[in-house]
C-alpha positions in Angstrom: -70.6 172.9 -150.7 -72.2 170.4 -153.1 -71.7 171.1 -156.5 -74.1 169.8 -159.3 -74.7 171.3 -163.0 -76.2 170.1 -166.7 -76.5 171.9 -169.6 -80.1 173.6 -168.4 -79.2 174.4 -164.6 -76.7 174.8 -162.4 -76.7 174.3 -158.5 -74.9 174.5 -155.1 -76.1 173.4 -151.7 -74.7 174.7 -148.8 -75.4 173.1 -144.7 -75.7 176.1 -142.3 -76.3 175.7 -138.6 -79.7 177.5 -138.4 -83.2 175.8 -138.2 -85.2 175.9 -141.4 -87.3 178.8 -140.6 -84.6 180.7 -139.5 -82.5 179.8 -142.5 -86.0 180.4 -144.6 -86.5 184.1 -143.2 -82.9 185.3 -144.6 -83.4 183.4 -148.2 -87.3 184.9 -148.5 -86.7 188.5 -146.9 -88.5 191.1 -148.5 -87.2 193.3 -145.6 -85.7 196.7 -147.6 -81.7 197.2 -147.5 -79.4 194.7 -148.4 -80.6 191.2 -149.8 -78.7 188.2 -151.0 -80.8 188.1 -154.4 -80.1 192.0 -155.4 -76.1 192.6 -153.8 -74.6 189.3 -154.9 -71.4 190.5 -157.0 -72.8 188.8 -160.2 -75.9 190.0 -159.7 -74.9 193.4 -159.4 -73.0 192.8 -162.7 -75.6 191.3 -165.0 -77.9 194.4 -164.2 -75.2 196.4 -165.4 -74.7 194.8 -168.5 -78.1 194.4 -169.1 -78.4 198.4 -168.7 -75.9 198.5 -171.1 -78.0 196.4 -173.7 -81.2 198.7 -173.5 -82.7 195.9 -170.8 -84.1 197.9 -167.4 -81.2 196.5 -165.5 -81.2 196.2 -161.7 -84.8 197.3 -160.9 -86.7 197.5 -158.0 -85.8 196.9 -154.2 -87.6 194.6 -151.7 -91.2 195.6 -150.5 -90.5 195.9 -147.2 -92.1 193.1 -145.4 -90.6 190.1 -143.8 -91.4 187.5 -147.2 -91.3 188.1 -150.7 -94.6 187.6 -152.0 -95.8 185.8 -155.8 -95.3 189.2 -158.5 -92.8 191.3 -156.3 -89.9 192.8 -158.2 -86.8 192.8 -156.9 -84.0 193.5 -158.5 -84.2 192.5 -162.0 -86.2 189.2 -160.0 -89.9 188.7 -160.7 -91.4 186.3 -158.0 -93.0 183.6 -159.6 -93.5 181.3 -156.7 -93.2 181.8 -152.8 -94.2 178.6 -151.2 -93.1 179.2 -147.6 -94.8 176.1 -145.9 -92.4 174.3 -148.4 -89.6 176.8 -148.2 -89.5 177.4 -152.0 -88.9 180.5 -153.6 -88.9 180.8 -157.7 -87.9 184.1 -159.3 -87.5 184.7 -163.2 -85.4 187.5 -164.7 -86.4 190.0 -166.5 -83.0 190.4 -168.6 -82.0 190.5 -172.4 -81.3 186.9 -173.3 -82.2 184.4 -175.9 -84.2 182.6 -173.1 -85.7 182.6 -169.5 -83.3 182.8 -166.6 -85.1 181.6 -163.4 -83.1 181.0 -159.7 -85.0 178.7 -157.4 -84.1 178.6 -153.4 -85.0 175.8 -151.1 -84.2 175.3 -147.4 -84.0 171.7 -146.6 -84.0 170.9 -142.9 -81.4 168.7 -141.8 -81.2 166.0 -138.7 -80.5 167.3 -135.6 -81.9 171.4 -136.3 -79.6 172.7 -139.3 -80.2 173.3 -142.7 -79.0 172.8 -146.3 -79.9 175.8 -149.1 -79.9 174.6 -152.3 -79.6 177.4 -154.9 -79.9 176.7 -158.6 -80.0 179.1 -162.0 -81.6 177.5 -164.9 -82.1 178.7 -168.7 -84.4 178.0 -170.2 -83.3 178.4 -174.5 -85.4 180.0 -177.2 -84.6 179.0 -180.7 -81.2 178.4 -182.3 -79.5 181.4 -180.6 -81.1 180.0 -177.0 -79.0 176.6 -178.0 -76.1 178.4 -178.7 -75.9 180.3 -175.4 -76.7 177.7 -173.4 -73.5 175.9 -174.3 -71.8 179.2 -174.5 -73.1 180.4 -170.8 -72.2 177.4 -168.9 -69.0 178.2 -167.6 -70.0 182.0 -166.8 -73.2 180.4 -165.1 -71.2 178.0 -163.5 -68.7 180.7 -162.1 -72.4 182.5 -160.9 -74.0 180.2 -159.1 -70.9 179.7 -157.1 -70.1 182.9 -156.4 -74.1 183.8 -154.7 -73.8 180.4 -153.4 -71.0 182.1 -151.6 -71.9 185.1 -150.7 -75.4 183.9 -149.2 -73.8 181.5 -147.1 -72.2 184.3 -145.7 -75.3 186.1 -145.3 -76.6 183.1 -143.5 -73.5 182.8 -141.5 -74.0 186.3 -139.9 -77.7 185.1 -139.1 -76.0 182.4 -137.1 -73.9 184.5 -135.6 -76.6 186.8 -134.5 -78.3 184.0 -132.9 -75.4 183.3 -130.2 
């Protein structure tokens, strides 16, 4: 896993043995039941807490069709961009924070068929409070990123699997 991270963003890139497209229709389903974007441990817990805050939390589930789509809701996820010649996928969250949150996903294909996902959570700061938890967020966003990172290689790992 390649690991990168500033102040504004962190990132992770993972190589899985699946063709782009392949790769792309797991990180862009909008098929309903379990998704990477909505079960993901610390996306589970951030609804929560935002719940807890007076935020709407952990929100609506996928539409049901194979790609998420520019405006669908999922999860506490609002698509802003679903380029899927380009395999690019944008979403914002709609949380309590003293800033915007947004998670891009690419696929990048790879010599010889495979392909590396590159996941990265950004924040975006408003005002002095923004600054302040920007500094203050980066080790829990670190700790984040790696842990869907994780878990969505594993997704993709079963896709692989399911191929053979």
């Amino acid at each position: 896993m390649r690991r990168r991270w500033a102040p504004g963003a962190s990132e992770r890139a993972v190589t899985v043995a699946l063709p782009p497209d392949a790769a792309w229709d797991v990180v862009a389903s909008g098929m309903t039941g379990s998704q990477w974007y909505l079960d993901a441990v610390p996306f589970r817990a951030r609804g929560a807490l935002d719940r807890w805050v007076g935020g709407a939390g952990h929100g609506g589930r996928p539409p049901g069709r194979a790609r998420l789509a520019v405006g669908d809701r999922v999860g506490f996820w609002e698509v802003e961009r679903a380029d899927h010649r380009a395999r690019r996928l944008e979403l914002r969250a709609h949380v309590r924070a003293p800033g915007t949150v947004r998670l891009l996903a690419r696929v990048d294909p790879l010599a010889g068929g495979d392909s590396t996902v590159v996941l990265r959570i950004g924040f975006a700061p408003h005002g002095p409070a923004g600054r302040a938890y920007l500094l203050a967020d980066l080790p829990a966003r670190e700790l984040v990123v790696e842990w869907v990172a994780l878990h969505l290689l594993t997704v993709l790992q079963r896709a692989v699997h399911a191929r053979v």
